[in-house]
Steps between C-alpha positions, in 0.01 A plus 500: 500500500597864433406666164452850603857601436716576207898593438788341606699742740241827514213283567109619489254310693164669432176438748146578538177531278287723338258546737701428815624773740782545351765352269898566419855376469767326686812593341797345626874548366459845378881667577564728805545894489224523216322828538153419510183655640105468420451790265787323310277187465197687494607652140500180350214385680253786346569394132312180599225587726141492428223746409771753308260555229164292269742222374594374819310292787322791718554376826700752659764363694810766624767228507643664776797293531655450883855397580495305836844339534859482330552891454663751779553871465446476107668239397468090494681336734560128333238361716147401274280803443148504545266646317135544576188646313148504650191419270241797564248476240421109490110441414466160526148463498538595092597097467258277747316458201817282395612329830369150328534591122851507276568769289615353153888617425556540894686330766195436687466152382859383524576631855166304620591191327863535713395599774169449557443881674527814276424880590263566293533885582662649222681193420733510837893408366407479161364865510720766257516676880779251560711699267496791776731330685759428189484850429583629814808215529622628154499852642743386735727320255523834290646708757750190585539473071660860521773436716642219327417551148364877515485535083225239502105672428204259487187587321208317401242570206211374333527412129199351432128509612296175331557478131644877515885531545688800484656667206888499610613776255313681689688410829549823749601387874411868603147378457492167705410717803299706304140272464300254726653239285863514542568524162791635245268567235244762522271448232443166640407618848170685338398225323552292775335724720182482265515118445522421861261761587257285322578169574491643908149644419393128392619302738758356342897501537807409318850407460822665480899498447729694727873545421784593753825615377822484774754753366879524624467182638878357523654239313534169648209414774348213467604179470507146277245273500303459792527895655479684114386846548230470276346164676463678783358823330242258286431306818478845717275665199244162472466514858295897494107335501341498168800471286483241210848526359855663525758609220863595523628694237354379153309243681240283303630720193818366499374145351401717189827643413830288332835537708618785317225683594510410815862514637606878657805574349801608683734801458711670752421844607679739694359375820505093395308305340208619277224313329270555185217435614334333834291169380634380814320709731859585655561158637748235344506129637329658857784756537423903392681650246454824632191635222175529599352201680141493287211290636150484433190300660138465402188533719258350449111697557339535834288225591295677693271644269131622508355290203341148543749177485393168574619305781443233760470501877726338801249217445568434167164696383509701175332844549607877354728736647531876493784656670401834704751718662839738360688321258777648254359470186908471341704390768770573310522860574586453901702187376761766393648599821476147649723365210716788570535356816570156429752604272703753793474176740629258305817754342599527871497123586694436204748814558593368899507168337753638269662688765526215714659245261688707251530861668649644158513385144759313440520480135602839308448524131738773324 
């Protein structure tokens, strides 16, 4: 059984573990003639790497991504690209303290109970280092994104921190770039900055919610029923480790509001159709409308954490855990680019999907 691979025609199969040699991606089906090099991936790659600054895991890894195969004199040649990076700064001595414990809220106990082996160092596949590898894949769907549907731009945010969530009329995407927490809203990067600080200081950790809005994205990819766009966003966004949940659009809001409320209303602009609002996160029946495609997942907090938890043993004994080592105490802040990602690879599979059955739209309104 393969479950290492996601996407339908550009297809990512991740591999390694967080304190292997090295891990990566296997990307097959990406389109030929895409100009593509490693500082090109590398871009994408630094938003997500370790030890940037206090809120983030200090193991310093460079995330020096490699391309081995599927690329010739700058560009991809159709044939699967490989994509390497080397671990450099794996310290796995920080958990043989845990080799026979579990750590509550982490995979530890589920992939023994499956399979009866587990890497205990740093977690192995279930490791947030996996992500490395989407991030570097979704590097490579970007460039591919801009020569088939160049108007699209992909960027991810965080709009809430625990029980803190952003104040949206405050909403500046100047400033998403701006702060270690990829967010729009300025004021509540300081007093996230000072509320993390603390909980960092104690131990502790906690959860988050990132958002990643897809603008010019056509109308009309995706498809009914079993290949909808957004089943294979939610199921691409649940996939990132540590993530609880996945909206589209309105999401979990939506059950609060009556049908009026609800229901984008159409007019026709100069250009086509235009809509009153975007409760639908920019996707109707599976199929775009061309607005924004909106989704949002939570994370849950770093298990890993550096305050006492009870647990039991391989051996069924119960005994007390403390988790040493360099954890994220949020997550969520280097979940930002990975969702990014996600959301770049799975617009691409669904736009050569497109391509492939429809080429154009065939329905014109006006």
């Amino acid at each position: 059984m393969s479950m290492n691979s996601f996407g339908h025609l550009f297809r990512v199969t991740t591999w390694g573990e967080s304190h292997g040699p090295a891990l990566g991606a296997t990307v097959d089906g990406c389109p030929p003639g895409v100009a593509i090099d490693e500082a090109m991936i590398q871009h994408w790659l630094d938003k997500r790497k370790p030890g940037q600054n206090k809120f983030t895991t200090q193991r310093r890894e460079p995330d020096q991504v490699k391309i081995l195969s599927g690329v010739f004199e700058g560009q991809t040649t159709g044939t699967p690209v490989q994509l390497m990076i080397e671990n450099t700064d794996q310290r796995s001595k920080d958990y043989g303290d845990i080799m026979d414990k579990f750590r509550p809220g982490h995979a530890d106990i589920t992939y023994w109970q499956k399979y009866g082996i587990r890497d205990y160092r740093g977690g192995g596949r279930s490791s947030a280092r996996e992500t490395a590898s989407r991030v570097a894949a979704g590097g490579l769907a970007r460039e591919a994104i801009k020569q088939i549907a160049p108007n699209v731009q992909i960027t991810g945010y965080m709009v809430q921190m625990g029980p803190r969530k952003i104040d949206r009329t405050n909403f500046d995407w100047s400033q998403i770039e701006q702060n270690p927490f990829w967010t729009p809203d300025s004021a509540a990067a300081e007093d996230w900055a000072t509320y993390l600080d603390d909980l960092r200081k104690s131990g502790n950790s906690v959860g988050a919610v990132v958002e990643v809005v897809a603008r010019g994205v056509p109308a009309g990819i995706g498809a009914p029923v079993y290949a909808k766009l957004d089943t294979d966003l939610a199921a691409a966004m649940m996939s990132i480790n540590a993530v609880k949940g996945v909206e589209i659009g309105e999401g979990m809001a939506a059950a609060e509001l009556t049908g009026e409320a609800n229901a984008d209303e159409i007019f026709m602009g100069q250009d086509g159709p235009q809509y009153s609002s975007n409760h639908a996160g920019g996707i109707l029946g599976g199929i775009s409308t061309g607005q924004d495609l909106v989704v949002r997942f939570a994370v849950k907090p770093t298990s890993s954490i550096l305050t006492t938890r009870k647990t039991i043993t391989k051996s069924g004994k119960e005994t007390e855990i403390i988790t040493k080592g360099r954890h994220d105490p949020c997550v969520g802040i280097r979940a930002v680019p990975v969702g990014e990602a996600m959301m770049a690879c799975v617009i691409l599979d669904h736009l050569l999907l497109h391509r492939g059955q429809i080429g154009e739209n065939r329905g014109r309104i006006g």
